[in-house]
N, C-alpha and C positions, 0 to 999 in steps of 0.2 A: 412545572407549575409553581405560582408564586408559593413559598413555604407558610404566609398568613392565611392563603385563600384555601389552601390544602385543611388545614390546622380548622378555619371554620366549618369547613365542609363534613368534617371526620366528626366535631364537636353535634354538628347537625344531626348526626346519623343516628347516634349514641342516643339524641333528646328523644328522635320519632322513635325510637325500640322501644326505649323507658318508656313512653307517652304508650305505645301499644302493651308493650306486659300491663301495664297500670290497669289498663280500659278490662282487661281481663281479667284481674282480678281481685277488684275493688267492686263494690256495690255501688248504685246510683247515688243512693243515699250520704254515702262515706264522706266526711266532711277533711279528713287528714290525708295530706297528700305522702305517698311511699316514699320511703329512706331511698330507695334508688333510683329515684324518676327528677329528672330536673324542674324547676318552677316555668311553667308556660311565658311567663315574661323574658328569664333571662334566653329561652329557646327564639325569640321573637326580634330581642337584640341584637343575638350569633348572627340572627340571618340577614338583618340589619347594614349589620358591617360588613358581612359577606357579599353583599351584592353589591355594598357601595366600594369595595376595595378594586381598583383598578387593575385590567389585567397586563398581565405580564407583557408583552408586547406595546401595549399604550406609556407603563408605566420604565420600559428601556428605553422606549423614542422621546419621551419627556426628560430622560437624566441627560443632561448639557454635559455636551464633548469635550476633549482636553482643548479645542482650539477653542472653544467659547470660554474658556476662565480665561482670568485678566493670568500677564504673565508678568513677571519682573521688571520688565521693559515698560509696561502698564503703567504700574507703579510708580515710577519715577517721575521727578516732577519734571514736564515739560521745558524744553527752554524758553529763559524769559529772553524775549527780545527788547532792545533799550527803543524807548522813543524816541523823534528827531528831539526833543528837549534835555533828554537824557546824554545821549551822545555828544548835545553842544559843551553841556555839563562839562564831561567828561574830557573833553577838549583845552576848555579853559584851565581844567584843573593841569591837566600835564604841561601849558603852558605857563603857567605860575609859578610849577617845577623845575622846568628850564629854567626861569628870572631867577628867582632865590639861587639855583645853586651858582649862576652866573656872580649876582650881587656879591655872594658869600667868596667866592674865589676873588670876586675886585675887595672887597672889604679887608682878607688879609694880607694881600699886596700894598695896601695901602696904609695897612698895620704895622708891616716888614719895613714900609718905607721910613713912616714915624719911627721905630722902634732904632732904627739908623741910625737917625737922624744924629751929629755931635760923638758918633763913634770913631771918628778919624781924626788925628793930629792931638788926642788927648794925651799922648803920650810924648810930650814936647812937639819936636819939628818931623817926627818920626811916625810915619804911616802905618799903621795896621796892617794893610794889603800888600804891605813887602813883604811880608813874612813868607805869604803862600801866591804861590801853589810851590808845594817843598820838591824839590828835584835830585838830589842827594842823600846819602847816607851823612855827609857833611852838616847839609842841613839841618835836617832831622835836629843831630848831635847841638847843635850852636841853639836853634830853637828852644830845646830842654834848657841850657843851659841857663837862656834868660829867662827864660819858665822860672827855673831859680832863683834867680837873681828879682826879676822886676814880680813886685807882690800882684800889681793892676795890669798886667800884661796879659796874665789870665781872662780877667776879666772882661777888659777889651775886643780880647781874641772873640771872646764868646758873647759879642755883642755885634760883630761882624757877622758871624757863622751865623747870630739868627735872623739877619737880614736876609738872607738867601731863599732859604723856605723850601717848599712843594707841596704837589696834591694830594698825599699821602705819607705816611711814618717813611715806609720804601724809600719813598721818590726824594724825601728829603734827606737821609742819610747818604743817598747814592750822590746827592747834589754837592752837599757838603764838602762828603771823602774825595769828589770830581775838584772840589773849587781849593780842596786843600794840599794834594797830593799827583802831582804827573803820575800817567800811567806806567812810563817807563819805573820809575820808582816803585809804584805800587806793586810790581811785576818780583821786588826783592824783598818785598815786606811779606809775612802771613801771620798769622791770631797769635802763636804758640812762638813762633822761630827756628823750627824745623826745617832742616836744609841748608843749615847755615843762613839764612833766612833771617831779618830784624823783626823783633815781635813787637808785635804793635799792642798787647795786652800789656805792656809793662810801661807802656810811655806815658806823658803828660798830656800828651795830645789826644789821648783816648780819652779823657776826662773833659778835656776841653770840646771834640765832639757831640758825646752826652749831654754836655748843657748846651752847644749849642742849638741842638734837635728840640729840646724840651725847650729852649727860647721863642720857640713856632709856636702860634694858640693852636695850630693844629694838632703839633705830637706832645703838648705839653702835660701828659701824662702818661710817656712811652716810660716802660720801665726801660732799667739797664739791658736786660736779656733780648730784648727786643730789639735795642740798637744795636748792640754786638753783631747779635746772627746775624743781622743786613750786612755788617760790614766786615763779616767773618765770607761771607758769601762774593762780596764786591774783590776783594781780595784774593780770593781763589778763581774768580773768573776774571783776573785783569790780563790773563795773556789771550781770553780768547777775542777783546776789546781792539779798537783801531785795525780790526781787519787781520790781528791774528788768529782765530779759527780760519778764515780763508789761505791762507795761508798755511799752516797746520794742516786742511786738508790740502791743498795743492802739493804740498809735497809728498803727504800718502798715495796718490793718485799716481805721481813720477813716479817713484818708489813700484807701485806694483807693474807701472809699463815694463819701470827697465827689469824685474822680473819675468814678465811675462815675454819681455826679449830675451834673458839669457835664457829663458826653456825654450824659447825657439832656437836657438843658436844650437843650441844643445840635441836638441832634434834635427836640426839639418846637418851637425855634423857627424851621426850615427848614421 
């Protein structure tokens, strides 16, 4: 039984006893009601509520099941779906984003080109573009030398170098280091000069790369650390280039057959 309907009923019982001792022994007359009898009103309330409290079985078939609350999933805001206006929207916009970035990649080729422009033959009858691509340790060596000697040679170098460009800081250092240096050379070069190795950190021509990269409106605020690493990187992968990793594995491959022949030889002739 409900523990309110219980609770009135008990309260009920108490009033009708009091109400019977009273009638016993009180006079008609007696205008004051006994310390231990309840007031007729609030006995009339009890019963009030009592009967209007619902019983136990109406009031479990009324309490709403765990599947009728909202759940989490409820809650959440529905997906919005875009309208045909919405989506045309959205169309145009990423189309706009294709042009611009197109635009922007014709705008700094066309930048590279200006920026060119009058970089050749400033140095007398004597081309820029003989310098590179360096192929030699000879090279190299004769290059510094006039690095030395001619003040505007610098200069020049790195007014060619930022004709070149790329889509990227990466792309443009790798283009560079490609436009300045054969691969078979770069194969004798590393950062440091480790292995008997020419270090390319101590030369002229690392400086002269630097500005040429920062000559690009694109990387023209690559720090120093940022071009190094690329071309601390280009350097150390120049033997796996022109088809040397295929090669490097080609001959791991021979390598484990004709092992894999001398244990068999080795087995057949036990």
């Amino acid at each position: 039984m409900d523990s309110w309907t219980e609770a009135g009923q008990n309260l009920i019982r108490k009033a009708h006893l009091s109400l019977r001792l009273s009638s016993e022994e009180i006079s008609p007359d007696a205008t004051s009601t006994p310390s231990n009898s309840l007031p007729l009103n609030l006995i009339n309330t009890v019963t009030e509520l009592t009967n209007k409290s619902p019983p136990i079985a109406t009031s479990l078939a009324t309490t709403p099941s765990s599947s009728d609350l909202p759940t989490l999933f409820d809650r959440t805001p529905r997906t919005i779906r875009a309208s045909a206006i919405e989506r045309q929207i959205f169309t145009h916009l990423e189309e706009i984003k294709v042009r611009v970035n197109l635009n922007t990649k014709l705008l700094h080729a066309l930048l590279r080109k200006v920026d060119n422009v009058c970089t050749v033959g400033e140095e007398g009858d004597e081309s820029q573009d003989s310098y590179f691509p360096l192929s030699t340790r000879d090279g190299i060596e004769a290059l510094e030398n006039k690095l030395e000697e001619r003040d505007g040679l610098s200069a020049n170098l790195v007014k060619v170098l930022g004709g070149i460009g790329g889509d990227s800081l990466k792309s443009t250092v790798r283009r560079l280091l490609k436009y300045m240096i054969e691969n078979d050379l770069a194969k004798q070069i590393n950062w440091l000069g480790k292995g008997g190795k020419l270090a390319f950190s101590s030369l002229k021509v690392k400086e002269i790369l630097i500005k040429g990269v920062r000559r690009d409106r694109l990387c023209s605020s690559a720090t120093e650390a940022e071009v190094c690493h690329t071309a601390k990187e280009w350097f150390r992968y120049a033997t796996d280039r022109e088809g040397g990793r295929k090669r490097r594995e080609d001959r791991k491959k021979a390598a484990a057959r004709e092992v894999e022949q001398a244990e068999g030889d080795q087995r057949d002739d036990s």
